[in-house]
N, C-alpha and C positions, 0 to 999 in steps of 0.2 A: 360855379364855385368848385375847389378842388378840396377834394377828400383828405384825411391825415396819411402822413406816410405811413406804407406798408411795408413788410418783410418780404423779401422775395421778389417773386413775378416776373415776367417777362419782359420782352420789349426794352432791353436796354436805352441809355443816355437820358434819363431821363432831367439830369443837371443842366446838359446842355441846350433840351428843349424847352425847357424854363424862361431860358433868357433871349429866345425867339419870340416875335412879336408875334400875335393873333389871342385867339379867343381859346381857354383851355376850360375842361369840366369834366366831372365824372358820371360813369355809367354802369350801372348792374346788370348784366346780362344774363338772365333766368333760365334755367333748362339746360344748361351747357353740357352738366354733367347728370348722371341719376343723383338722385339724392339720399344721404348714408342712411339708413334706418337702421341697423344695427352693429356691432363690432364686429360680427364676421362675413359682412358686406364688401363684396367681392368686386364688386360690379364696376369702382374708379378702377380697379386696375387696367381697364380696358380701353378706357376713354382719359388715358393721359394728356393727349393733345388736340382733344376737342377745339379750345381755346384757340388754339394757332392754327387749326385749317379751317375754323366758323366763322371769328367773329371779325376778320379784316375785309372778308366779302360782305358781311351785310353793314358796313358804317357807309356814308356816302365817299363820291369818289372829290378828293381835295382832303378830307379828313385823316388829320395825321393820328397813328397810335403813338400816344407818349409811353406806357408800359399796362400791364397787366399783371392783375391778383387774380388767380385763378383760386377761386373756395372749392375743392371738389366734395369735401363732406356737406358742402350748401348747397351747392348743383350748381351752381351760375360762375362769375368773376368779374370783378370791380377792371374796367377800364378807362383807364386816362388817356383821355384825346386831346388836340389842340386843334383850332380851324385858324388856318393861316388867312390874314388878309383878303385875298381872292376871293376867298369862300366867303368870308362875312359881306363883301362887296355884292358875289350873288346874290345873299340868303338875304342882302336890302331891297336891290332890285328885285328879287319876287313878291317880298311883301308887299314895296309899292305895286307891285304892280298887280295883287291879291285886292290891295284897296283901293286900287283906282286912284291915287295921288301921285303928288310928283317924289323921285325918291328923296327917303330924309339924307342928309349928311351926316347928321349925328344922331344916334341910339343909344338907348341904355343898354347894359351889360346882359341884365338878368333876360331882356325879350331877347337876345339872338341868341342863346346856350338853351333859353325856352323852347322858341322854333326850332335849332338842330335836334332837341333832344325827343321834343314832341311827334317831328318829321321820322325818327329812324325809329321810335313806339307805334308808329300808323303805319309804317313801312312793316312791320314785323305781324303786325295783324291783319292786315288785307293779303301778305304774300306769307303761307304758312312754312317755317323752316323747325324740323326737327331733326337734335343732336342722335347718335347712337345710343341705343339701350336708356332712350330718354321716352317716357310716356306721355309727355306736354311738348308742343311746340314751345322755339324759344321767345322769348319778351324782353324788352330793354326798360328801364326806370332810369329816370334821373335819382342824383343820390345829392339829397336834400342836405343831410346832416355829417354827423362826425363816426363813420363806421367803426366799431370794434372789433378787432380784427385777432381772433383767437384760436389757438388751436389743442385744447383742453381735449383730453378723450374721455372722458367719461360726457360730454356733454352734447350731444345732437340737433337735430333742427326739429322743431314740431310745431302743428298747425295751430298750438295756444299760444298769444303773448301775454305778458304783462308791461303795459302800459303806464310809466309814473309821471307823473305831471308834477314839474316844479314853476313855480309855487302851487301848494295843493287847492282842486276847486277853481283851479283859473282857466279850466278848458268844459262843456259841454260834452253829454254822452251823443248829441247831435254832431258833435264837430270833430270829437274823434274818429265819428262815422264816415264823413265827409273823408276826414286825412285819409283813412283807411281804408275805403270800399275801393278807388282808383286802381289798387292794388291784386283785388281778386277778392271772390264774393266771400259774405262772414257769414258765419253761424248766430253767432250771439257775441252781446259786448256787456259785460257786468264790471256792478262798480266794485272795488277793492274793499276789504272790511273796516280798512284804517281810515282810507276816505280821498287816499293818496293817489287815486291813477284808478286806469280800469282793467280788466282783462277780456279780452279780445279773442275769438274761436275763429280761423277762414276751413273752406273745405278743403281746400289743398296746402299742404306741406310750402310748398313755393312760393304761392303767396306772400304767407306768415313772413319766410325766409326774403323776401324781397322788401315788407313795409318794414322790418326790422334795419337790412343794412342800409335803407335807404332815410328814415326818418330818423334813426338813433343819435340822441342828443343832438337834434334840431329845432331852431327855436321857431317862434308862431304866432306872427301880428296880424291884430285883428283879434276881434271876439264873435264876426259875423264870419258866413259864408260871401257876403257881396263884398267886402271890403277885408280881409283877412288876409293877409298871403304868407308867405315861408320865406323867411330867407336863404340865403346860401353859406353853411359854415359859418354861420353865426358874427359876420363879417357887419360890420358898422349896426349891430341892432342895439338899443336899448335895454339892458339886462334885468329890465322888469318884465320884459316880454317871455309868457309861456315856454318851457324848454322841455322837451320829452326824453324819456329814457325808456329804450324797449331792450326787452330781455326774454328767451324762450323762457316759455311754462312745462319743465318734464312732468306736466300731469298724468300721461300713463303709469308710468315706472312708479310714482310716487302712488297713485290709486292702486295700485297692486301691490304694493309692497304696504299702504295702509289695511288692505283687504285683507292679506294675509296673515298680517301681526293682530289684526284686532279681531276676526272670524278664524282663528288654528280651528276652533272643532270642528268649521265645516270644508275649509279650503284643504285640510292634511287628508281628512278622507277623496276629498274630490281629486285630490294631485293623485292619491293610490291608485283610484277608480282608473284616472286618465295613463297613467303606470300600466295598468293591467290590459286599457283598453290597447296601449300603443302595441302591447305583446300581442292581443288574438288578431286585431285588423291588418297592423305592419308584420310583426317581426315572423309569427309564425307562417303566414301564407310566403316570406318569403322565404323560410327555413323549408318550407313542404319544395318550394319551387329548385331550391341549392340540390335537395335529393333526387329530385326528378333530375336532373342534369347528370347528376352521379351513379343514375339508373341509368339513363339515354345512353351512357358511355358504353355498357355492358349492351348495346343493342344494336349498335351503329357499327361495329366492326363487318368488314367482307365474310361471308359465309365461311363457316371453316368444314372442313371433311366432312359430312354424314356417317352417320353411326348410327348401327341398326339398334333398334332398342328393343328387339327381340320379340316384334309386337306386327312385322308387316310393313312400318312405315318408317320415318326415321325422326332422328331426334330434332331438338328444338335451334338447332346450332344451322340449319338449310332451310335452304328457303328467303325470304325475302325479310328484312331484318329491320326496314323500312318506312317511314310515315311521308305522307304529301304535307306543302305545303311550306311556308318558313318558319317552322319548328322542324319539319322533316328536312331541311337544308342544312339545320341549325346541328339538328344528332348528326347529318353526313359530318360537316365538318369536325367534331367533338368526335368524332370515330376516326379520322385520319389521326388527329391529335393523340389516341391512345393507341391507334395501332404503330404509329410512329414512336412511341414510348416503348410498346411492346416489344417490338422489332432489336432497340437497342438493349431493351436486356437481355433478347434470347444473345445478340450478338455478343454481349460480357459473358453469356453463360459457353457460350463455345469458345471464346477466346480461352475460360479457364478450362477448358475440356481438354481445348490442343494443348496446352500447358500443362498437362499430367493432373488434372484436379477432378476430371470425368469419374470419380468413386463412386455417387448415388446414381450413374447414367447406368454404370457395369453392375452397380448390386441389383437392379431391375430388369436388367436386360435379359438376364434368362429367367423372368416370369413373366414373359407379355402378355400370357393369360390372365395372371389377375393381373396386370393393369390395364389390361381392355375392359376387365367386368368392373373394375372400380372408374372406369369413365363412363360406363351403359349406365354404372348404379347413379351416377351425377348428373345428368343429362337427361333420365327419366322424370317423368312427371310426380311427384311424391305428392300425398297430404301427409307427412308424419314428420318428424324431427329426428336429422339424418344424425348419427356418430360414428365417425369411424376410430376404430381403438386399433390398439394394440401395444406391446411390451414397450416400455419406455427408450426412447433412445433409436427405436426402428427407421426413423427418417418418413412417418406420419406425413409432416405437415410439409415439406420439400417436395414430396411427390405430388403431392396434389395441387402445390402450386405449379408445378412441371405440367402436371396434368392439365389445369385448367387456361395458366398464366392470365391475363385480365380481364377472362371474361368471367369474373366471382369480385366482390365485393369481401377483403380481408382487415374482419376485427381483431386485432394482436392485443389481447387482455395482457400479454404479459409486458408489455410495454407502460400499461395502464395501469397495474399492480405492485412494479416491480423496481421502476425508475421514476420514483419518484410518487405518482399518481396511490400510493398504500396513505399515504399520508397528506397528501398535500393534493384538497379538491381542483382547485383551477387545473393542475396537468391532467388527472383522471379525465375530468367531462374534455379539456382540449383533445385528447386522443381520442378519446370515444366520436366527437361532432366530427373531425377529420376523418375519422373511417369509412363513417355515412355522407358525408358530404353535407352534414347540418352547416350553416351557415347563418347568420352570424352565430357562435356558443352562446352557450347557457350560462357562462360566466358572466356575461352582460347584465342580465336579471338579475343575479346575485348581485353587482355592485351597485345597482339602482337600488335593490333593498336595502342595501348595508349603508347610501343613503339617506332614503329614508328614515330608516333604526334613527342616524344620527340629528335629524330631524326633529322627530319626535320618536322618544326612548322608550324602548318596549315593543314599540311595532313590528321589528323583526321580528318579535316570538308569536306577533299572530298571524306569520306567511312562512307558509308551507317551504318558498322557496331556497331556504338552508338549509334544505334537507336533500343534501345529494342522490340518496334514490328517489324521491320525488322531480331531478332536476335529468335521472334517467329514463324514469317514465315517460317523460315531457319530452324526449330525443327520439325513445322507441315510438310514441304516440304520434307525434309527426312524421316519421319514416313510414307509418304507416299510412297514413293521410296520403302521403307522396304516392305510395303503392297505388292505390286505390284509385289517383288522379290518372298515373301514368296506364292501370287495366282500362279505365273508360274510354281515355282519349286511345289510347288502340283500336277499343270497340266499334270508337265514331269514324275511324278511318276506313278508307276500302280493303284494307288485307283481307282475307280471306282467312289467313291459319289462326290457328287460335294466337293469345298473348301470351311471350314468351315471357317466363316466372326467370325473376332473378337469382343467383346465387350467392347468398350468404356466407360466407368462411370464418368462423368466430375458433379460434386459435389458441393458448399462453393457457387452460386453467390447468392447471396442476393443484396435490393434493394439499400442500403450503398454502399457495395463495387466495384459492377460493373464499375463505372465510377470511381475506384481510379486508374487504367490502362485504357490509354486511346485508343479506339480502340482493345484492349483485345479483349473483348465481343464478340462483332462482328467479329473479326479474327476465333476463336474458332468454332462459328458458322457456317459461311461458308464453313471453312475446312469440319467441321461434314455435312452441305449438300453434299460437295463434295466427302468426301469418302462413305458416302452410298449412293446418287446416283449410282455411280461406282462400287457397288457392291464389295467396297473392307473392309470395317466394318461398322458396330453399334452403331451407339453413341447416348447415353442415358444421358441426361442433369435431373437432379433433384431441382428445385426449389419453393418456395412457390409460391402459384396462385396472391402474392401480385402483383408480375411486371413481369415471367415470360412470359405469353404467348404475351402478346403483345410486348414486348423487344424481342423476337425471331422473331418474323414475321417481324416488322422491321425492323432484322438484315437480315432477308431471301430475302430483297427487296419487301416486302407487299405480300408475297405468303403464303396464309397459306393452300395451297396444298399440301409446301412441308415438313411439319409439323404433327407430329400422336403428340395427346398431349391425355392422361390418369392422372384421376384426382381421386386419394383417398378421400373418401369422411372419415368423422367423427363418432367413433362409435355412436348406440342408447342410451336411456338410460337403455333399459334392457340389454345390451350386458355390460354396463358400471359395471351393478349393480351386474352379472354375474361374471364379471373379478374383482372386491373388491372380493368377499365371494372364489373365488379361491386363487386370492392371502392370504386372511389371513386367510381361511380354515373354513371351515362350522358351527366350534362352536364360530364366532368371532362376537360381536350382531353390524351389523352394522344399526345405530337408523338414517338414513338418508331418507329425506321425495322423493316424486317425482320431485316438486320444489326445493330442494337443490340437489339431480343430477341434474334436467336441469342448472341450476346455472354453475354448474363445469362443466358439458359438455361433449362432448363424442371425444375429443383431447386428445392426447399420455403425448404432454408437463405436463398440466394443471392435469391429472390425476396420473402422476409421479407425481407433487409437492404435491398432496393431500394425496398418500400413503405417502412419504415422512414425512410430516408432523405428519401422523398418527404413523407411526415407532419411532419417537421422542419422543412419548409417549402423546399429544395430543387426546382428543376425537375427533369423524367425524365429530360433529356441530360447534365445534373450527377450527378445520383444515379448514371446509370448511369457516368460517367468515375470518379467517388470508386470505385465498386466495382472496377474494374479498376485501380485506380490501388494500394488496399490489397492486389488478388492481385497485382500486378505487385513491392511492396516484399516480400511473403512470397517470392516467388521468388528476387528479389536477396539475399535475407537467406540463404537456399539457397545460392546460387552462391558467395556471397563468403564465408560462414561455413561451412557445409553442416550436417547435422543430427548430435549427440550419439547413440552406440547406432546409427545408420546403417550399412549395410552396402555403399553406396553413395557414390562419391565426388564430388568436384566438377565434375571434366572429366568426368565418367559423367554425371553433371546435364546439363551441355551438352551432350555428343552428343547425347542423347535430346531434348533442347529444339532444339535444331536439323534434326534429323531427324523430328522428331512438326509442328516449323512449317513443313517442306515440304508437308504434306499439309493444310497449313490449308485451311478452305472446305469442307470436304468430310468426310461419315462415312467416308472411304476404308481412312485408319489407315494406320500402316505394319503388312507383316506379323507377325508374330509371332516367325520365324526368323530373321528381316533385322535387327529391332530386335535382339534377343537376342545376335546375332552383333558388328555393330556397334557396339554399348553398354557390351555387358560382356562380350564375346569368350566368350558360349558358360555364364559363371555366372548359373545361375537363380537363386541366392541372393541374388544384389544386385538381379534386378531384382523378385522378389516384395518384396523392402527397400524397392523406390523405389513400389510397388505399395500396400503401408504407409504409408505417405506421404504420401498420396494427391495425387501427380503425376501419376499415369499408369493407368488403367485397361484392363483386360485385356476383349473382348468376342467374341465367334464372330463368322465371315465366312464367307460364302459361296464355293463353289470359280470358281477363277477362273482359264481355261484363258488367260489370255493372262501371266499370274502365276505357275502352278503346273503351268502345260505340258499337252499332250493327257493325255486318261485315255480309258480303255475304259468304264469304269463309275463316273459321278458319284456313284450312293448306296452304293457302295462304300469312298467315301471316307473317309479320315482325317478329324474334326474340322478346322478351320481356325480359328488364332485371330489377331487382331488387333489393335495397342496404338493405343490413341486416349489425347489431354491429359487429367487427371484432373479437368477440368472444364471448361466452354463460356470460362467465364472467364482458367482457366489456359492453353486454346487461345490466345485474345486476346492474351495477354500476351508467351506464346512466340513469336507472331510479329510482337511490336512490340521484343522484345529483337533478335531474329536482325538487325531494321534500324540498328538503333543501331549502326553502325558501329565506332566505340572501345570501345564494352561489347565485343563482338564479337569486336574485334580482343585485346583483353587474355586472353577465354578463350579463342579461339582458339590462342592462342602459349603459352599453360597444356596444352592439351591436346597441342599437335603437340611440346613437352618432353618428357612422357609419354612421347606417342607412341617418339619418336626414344629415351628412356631405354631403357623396353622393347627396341625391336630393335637397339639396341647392345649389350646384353646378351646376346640369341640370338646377334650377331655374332659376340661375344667366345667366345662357347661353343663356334662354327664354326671359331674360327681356332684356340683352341687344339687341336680334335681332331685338323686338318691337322697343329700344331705336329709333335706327337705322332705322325703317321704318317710324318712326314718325319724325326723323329730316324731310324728305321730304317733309310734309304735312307743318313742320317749314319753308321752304324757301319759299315754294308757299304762304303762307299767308303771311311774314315779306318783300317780295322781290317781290311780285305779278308778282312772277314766276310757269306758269303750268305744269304740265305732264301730257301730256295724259295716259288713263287711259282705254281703251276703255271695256277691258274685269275684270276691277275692281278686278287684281291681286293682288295690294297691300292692299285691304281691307281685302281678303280671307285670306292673308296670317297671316295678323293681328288677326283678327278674329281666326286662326288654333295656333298661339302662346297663344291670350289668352285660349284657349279653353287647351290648353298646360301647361300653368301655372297654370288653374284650376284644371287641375290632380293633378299635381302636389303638390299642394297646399292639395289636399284630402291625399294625402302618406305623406305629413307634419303631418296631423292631426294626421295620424294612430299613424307614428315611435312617434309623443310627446303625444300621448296616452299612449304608452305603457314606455316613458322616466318618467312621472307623475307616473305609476301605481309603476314603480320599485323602483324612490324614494318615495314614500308613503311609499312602503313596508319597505324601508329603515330606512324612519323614524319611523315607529311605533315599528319597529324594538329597533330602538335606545332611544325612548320612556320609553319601555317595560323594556331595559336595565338597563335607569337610575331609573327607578321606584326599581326593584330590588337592585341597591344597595344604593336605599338612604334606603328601608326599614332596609338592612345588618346594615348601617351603624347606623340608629337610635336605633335598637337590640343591636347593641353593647356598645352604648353610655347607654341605660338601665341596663343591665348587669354590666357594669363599675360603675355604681350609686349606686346600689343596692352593690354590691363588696366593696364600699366604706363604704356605711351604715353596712354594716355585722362588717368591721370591726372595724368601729366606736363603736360599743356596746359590744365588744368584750373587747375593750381596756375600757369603762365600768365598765362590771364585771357583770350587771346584768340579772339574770336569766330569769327572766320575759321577761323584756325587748329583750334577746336571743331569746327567743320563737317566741317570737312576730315577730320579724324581721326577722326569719326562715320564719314562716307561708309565710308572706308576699313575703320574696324573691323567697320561692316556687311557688307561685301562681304569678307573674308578671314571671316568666320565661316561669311557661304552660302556660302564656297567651300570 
C-alpha cells in the first residue's frame, strides 16, 4: 500500500514513477536521525543527509526509490519504493522455491510488498547498521496506515501513545498488544477513562515513533490473532472494520507542569533550593577556576630583572615562575598571551615618548631613588595592606603602573563609581568581576532572583541576593577560594621557592566617591587585611593623602599596625626646572624666576598643565599667570558659593585663607592646634572636610621650643602637625586674595556677623541665667521670703556670670571692631568709586560742550573763529 502524499522529500519524479508498472509501498526507516527531545536540540543539524548516504544502500539491489520524507524531529523517514517486474519475478521464484512447489504465476499483492518488506526488516537486524549521533541501530517497518505528517513545534515525539479505536470497544487490550509489541518492547498498556482507545508506554522513543507513523489510521480485520490481518490504506476494507488513531502522549511536560501548579508550596521552594544548588556546585567552582587563570597570567611571564630586596636574596619576580604538567603548559601559553599584550603597550607607550609625550618618564627620571625603593617596597613579601599616598594630581597611580606593568592585577573603582556603576548595579559588579577575572558575574544571580520574585511575589525580599554588597562579598569570597586553590596547587608541585603572592592594584577612591557605595570602602578593605594577612596576595590601594590614611585605619578597626602607608612627596624646584629644559631641550630659553617655579610647584598635575599651556604656544610668564589665574577663580567660586556635601563653611574658608596667607613664603605652616582652634573652634570634622577638598594639607613639624615651650626630653615628644595651602598654587592665590582689599573687606564683615551672632547668643544665655538668680533675691524682698544662703553661692555665681558677660562683652568689641574696619573699608571704597565716575561723567559732559561749540562754528564759516575754538578745544581736553 502507498502512504498519503507528503510535503517535501527527496528523490524526485515521483508522477512519473507512478505510471510505471511493478509493485510500489511504503517504508519507515528508524534511527536515521537522533531524535528531537527538546527545542534547543542541536544535534539534526549535523545529520542533514543521513537519508541520502543510508538508506539507498540498505534496500535490495532492483529496488527503485520513488522519493523520500525525511522526519528529522522523528529520527527516521517515510520512503517510497517501487519493485519493477524483474524483482517481483525473483521474489516468486524464491518463494517457490522456499516451499518446495512449482513457482505460482499469479500472487496477491499484499504477500510480495509482505516479503520485500519483511526481507529488508530481517536484513536490518541480523546486519547491524548505525546512522551518526544515533544511539539505536537502524530498523525498517512497513507503513500499515495513513501517516500524519506534521511539523507543529511545540509538539515532539515521546515514548507514550494514545491509542483510539473507532468504533469504541471493537479491539482487545490483547490485540492492541499483538499490533504493538512487533514494534519494540512496551511498558504498560492502560485503558482510556472514556472507554475510547488505550494508552500505550514502549521504552524507547523510537519505537513509540515507528507504531505511530506506521499504524495511524489503519484499519484491522479480524478480532483474532489467527485470523485477523491489516490492510493497506484502507483500500477495498469494509468500513465496519476496526480503524485506529495514534497520537503522542506529552506526558512529561504535562506531569510537570500539573506538578508545579498544583504543589507551588513545595516545587517554588525546591526550584530555589536547586537555584542555589546550581550557584555552589556549577557557577562558583567555576568562578573560583576564571580567577585562577587570571592569577596564572601574573605567574607565567619570563623572569623579569632581580631586585635585591634588601634582605640577601632577591625578589619574587626570579626564579622559576613555572608549574609541570598540562596546567603548567596551559599558564606557559596564557603568559606568551600577556607578555605579548604587554609588549604592545610598552610599544604605544614609547611611540608617545618619541612623540614629545615622555612628561611622567622626565618628572621621574631624576628620582631613580625613590623609584627603586617603591619597586623593593612592591616586590617585598608584606602581611599588611600596602597604600601609597600622596598630594593629589602627583602621577600616584601611572607610575606604578610603569612600574609594575601586568604583573598586578588593576581594580579601577573609579570606573565603577563614576560611569555609571554609582547608580546603576549591573555596570558596578560587571567592572568589579572583569578586574578579578570572576566569570560568569554576579548579575546572573540577580536575574534568576528577579525571576523568581516574579514567580512567586515576595521572595526576592527573602534573598540576600539584591543586596549589591552582599553580591561583593560573594566576588571578594571566591577570589579568595581561587587564592588558596592556586597557594596549594603550588605547594603540590616540585618548586622549591616558596608561592609567589599576587599583586593587587585597587585604584579610582577619592574623597567624593567613596561613600557613593555604601560600605564598598570598607568591604575592600578588610578583604585586602585579610588576604595579606594570610599570606595569600598584596594589595596596594593608591589614593591622595586628602582622606586616605585616616579612611583606611577606620576601616582596619583603628589599627594602623595593620597598615604600611608610603607617601610620594613632590618634586624640588631644581628637579622642576631640570625636567622643563629636558622636556623642551636645551636651546628652549626658559625666562621663569625662582618664585614663579615655587608658584607652580613641584606636582605632576600642575606642571603637565604648565607645559600644556606652553605647547599651545603661550610664553612661561603667561602660562604660568593663566595657571594661577584658574586656581584663583576655583577658590572664588569656594568663597562666594562654597561646596555641595561640605562640612565646612564660607567664613571657615576665609579664616583659614587668611591665616595659611600669613605664613606665605615659607614651609612654616601654621600650627596645627592654632589652625584647628581658630577656624573651626576646636571641630576636626570640618577641618578633615576642607582637608577633602583639597585646600589645605596636613603635614609633621618639627618640635619647636620657641612655639611649643621648653621640654625636658625632645624625643619624647608628641607628634607635631602642621596645615600648609593645598597646593604651591593655592598658596599663591591665598595671598593675592588677602590683598584685594574689597574682596577682603566683604568676607571680612561676613565672618565678624558670624562672629558677633555666635557671642550674642552665649551672651543671651549669660543674662538670662543672672535673670533667673535674681528672680530669687525678687521673692525674698516682694514676699519677705528667705533663703538661706550660708556659703553665698548665689552671689558667686552671679558674680562668675557677670565676670562672664564681661568677657564676653570684650569679643563683642573685638568682632564690631573689626565689623566697623571692613565697612569703613567699604565705604571709602564706595567713596573713591563714586568720585571716579562723577569725574568720567563731568569729562564727558565737557567734551560734549565743546563738540557742540566746534560744531557750532563750523556751521559759521568762520576761519578765525575756527582757530580759535580748536586752540581752545585742544587745551580744555589736555586739561
Amino acid at each position: 500500500s502507498e502512504g498519503s502524499a507528503a510535503p517535501g522529500g527527496s528523490g524526485g519524479g515521483a508522477s512519473s514513477a507512478a505510471s510505471l508498472p511493478g509493485q510500489k509501498g511504503v517504508l519507515w526507516f528508524a534511527n536515521i536521525y537522533p531524535t528531537k527531545a527538546f527545542k534547543f536540540d542541536f544535534r539534526q543539524e549535523l545529520t542533514h543527509k543521513n537519508h541520502l548516504t543510508m538508506i539507498p544502500d540498505l534496500l535490495p539491489k532492483g529496488v527503485e526509490v520513488v522519493r523520500m520524507v525525511p522526519r528529522e524531529r522523528e529520527g527516521g523517514a517515510f520512503v517510497y519504493f517501487r519493485a519493477p517486474p524483474a524483482f517481483v519475478l525473483q521474489v516468486l521464484r524464491n518463494l517457490a522455491k522456499d516451499e518446495g512447489s512449482k513457482e505460482q504465476r499469479f500472487m496477491k499483492k499484499e504477500d510480495i510488498l509482505s516479503k520485500v518488506c519483511s526481507g529488508i526488516s530481517q536484513y536490518l537486524k541480523t546486519h547491524e547498521v548505525r546512522a551518526f549521533l544515533c544511539p539505536f541501530p537502524v530498523r525498517a517497518h512497513r507503513v500499515q496506515g495513513d501517516p500524519y505528517l506534521e511539523d507543529l513545534q511545540s509538539r515532539f515525539p515521546s515514548a507514550r501513545l494514545r491509542v483510539r479505536v473507532e468504533p469504541a470497544n471493537s479491539l482487545s487490550e490483547e490485540r492492541i498488544f499483538e499490533l504493538l509489541r512487533r514494534y519494540g518492547e512496551l511498558q504498560d498498556i492502560e485503558k482510556l477513562a472514556d472507554g475510547k482507545g488505550f494508552s500505550a508506554s514502549f521504552n524507547y522513543v523510537s519505537a513509540a515513533v515507528a507504531a505511530r507513523n506506521c499504524l495511524h489510521r489503519a484499519t484491522v480485520e479480524g478480532s483474532s490473532s489467527s485470523s485477523s490481518s491489516v490492510s493497506a490504506g484502507g483500500q477495498d476494507v469494509p468500513a465496519t472494520l476496526p480503524k485506529l488513531h495514534i497520537e503522542f502522549e506529552p506526558f512529561m511536560r504535562k506531569w510537570v507542569r500539573e506538578a508545579i501548579t498544583s504543589n507551588a508550596r513545595y516545587t517554588i521552594p525546591l526550584m530555589a533550593a536547586m537555584l542555589v544548588g546550581t550557584t555552589v556546585f556549577i557557577w562558583d567552582p567555576l568562578r573560583a577556576f576564571s580567577v585562577q587563570i587570571r592569577l596564572a597570567g601574573l605567574f607565567s611571564l619570563p623572569a623579569q630583572p632581580a631586585v635585591n630586596n634588601g634582605k640577601g636574596g632577591q625578589g619574587e619576580n626570579s626564579g622559576s615562575r613555572s608549574l609541570g604538567g598540562l596546567w603548567g603548559l596551559f599558564i606557559h601559553g596564557w603568559g606568551y598571551y600577556n607578555k605579548a599584550q604587554d609588549s604592545i603597550l610598552k610599544a604605544a607607550r614609547q611611540f608617545q615618548a618619541k612623540a614629545g609625550s615622555s612628561l611622567l618618564a622626565d618628572f621621574w627620571a631624576d628620582r631613580s631613588q625613590e623609584v627603586n625603593e617603591l619597586r623593593r617596597w612592591l616586590t617585598d613579601p608584606q602581611d599588611r595592606v600596602l597604600l601609597l599616598t600622596g598630594h593629589r594630581g602627583n602621577g600616584q597611580t601611572a607610575l606604578v603602573r610603569e612600574v609594575m606593568g601586568v604583573d598586578a592585577i588593576h581594580i579601577d573603582v573609579a570606573s565603577m563609581l563614576e560611569a555609571g556603576g554609582a547608580v546603576d548595579d549591573r555596570i558596578f559588579l560587571r567592572h568589579l568581576c572583569k578586574s578579578l577575572g570572576y566569570w560568569p558575574p554576579q548579575g546572573m544571580d540577580r536575574q534568576m532572583t528577579a525571576i523568581l520574585d516574579l514567580m512567586l511575589p515576595g521572595s526576592g525580599k527573602l534573598s540576600r541576593e539584591n543586596e549589591v554588597l552582599v553580591s561583593c562579598q560573594r566576588v571578594f569570597s571566591s577570589t579568595t577560594q581561587a587564592m588558596l586553590l592556586w597557594k596549594n596547587r603550588w605547594l603540590r608541585s616540585k618548586s622549591t621557592s616558596a608561592p609567589p603572592l599576587p599583586l593587587i592594584i585597587v585604584t579610582g577612591f577619592t574623597a567624593e566617591n567613596k561613600a557613593r557605595r555604601e560600605g564598598f570602602f570598607e568591604t575592600i578593605v578588610t578583604w585586602a587585611a585579610y588576604v595579606s594577612e594570610n599570606q595569600l596576595a598584596r594589595v596596594l590601594f593608591i589614593a591622595d593623602s586628602s582622606f586616605a590614611e585616616p579612611a583606611m585605619v577606620a576601616a582596619l578597626g583603628n589599627r594602623p599596625e595593620r597598615l604600611d602607608v608610603q607617601e610620594l612627596t613632590d618634586a624640588g624646584p631644581g628637579a622642576v626646572r631640570r625636567l622643563l629644559k629636558n622636556h623642551f631641550g636645551a636651546g628652549y630659553q626658559l625666562d621663569l624666576s625662582e618664585e614663579e617655579l615655587a608658584t607652580v610647584g613641584g606636582r605632576f598635575r600642575d606642571i603637565a598643565a604648565l607645559v600644556a599651556q606652553i605647547h599651545e604656544g603661550a610664553q612661561p610668564k603667561e602660562a604660568v599667570r593663566r595657571l594661577v589665574e584658574t586656581a584663583e577663580k576655583t577658590v572664588r567660586g569656594l568663597l562666594m558659593r562654597g561646596q555641595q556635601g561640605a562640612k565646612w563653611t564660607r567664613p571657615q574658608l576665609w579664616r583659614a585663607v587668611r591665616l595659611l596667607a600669613s605664613s606665605h613664603g615659607s614651609d612654616r605652616g601654621v600650627p596645627y592646634d592654632v589652625f584647628l582652634w581658630n577656624v573651626f573652634r576646636g571641630d576636626e570634622v570640618g577641618l578633615q572636610s576642607m582637608k577633602e577638598s583639597g585646600l589645605i594639607t596636613v603635614a609633621t613639624r618639627g618640635v619647636n621650643n620657641d612655639m611649643d615651650g621648653p621640654m625636658t626630653d625632645k624625643e619624647r615628644a608628641a607628634r607635631r602637625y602642621k596645615v600648609l595651602p593645598g597646593s604651591p598654587l593655592f598658596a599663591e592665590v591665598y595671598w593675592r586674595l588677602i590683598d584685594h582689599a574689597g574682596l577682603a573687606a566683604v568676607l571680612d564683615l561676613e565672618v565678624a556677623k558670624e562672629d558677633i551672632k555666635r557671642e550674642c547668643a552665649s551672651l543671651q544665655e549669660y543674662e538670662a541665667d543672672l535673670v533667673r538668680l535674681q528672680e530669687v533675691d525678687d521673692v525674698r524682698h516682694n514676699k519677705w521670703r528667705s533663703l538661706r544662703d550660708p556659703n553665698e553661692a548665689l552671689r558667686k555665681r552671679k558674680e562668675q556670670l557677670l565676670q562672664l558677660i564681661l568677657e564676653q562683652h570684650k569679643k563683642l568689641e573685638g568682632y564690631h571692631k573689626a565689623r566697623r574696619a571692613a565697612t569703613a573699608t567699604l565705604g571709602e571704597r564706595k567713596e573713591k568709586f563714586s568720585a571716579v565716575v562723577k569725574e568720567e561723567r563731568e569729562a564727558a559732559a565737557a567734551t560734549a560742550a565743546v563738540a557742540s561749540e566746534l560744531a557750532h562754528s563750523k556751521s559759521q564759516g568762520g576761519l578765525l573763529d575756527r582757530i580759535g575754538l580748536g586752540f581752545l578745544a585742544r587745551f580744555g581736553l589736555a586739561f
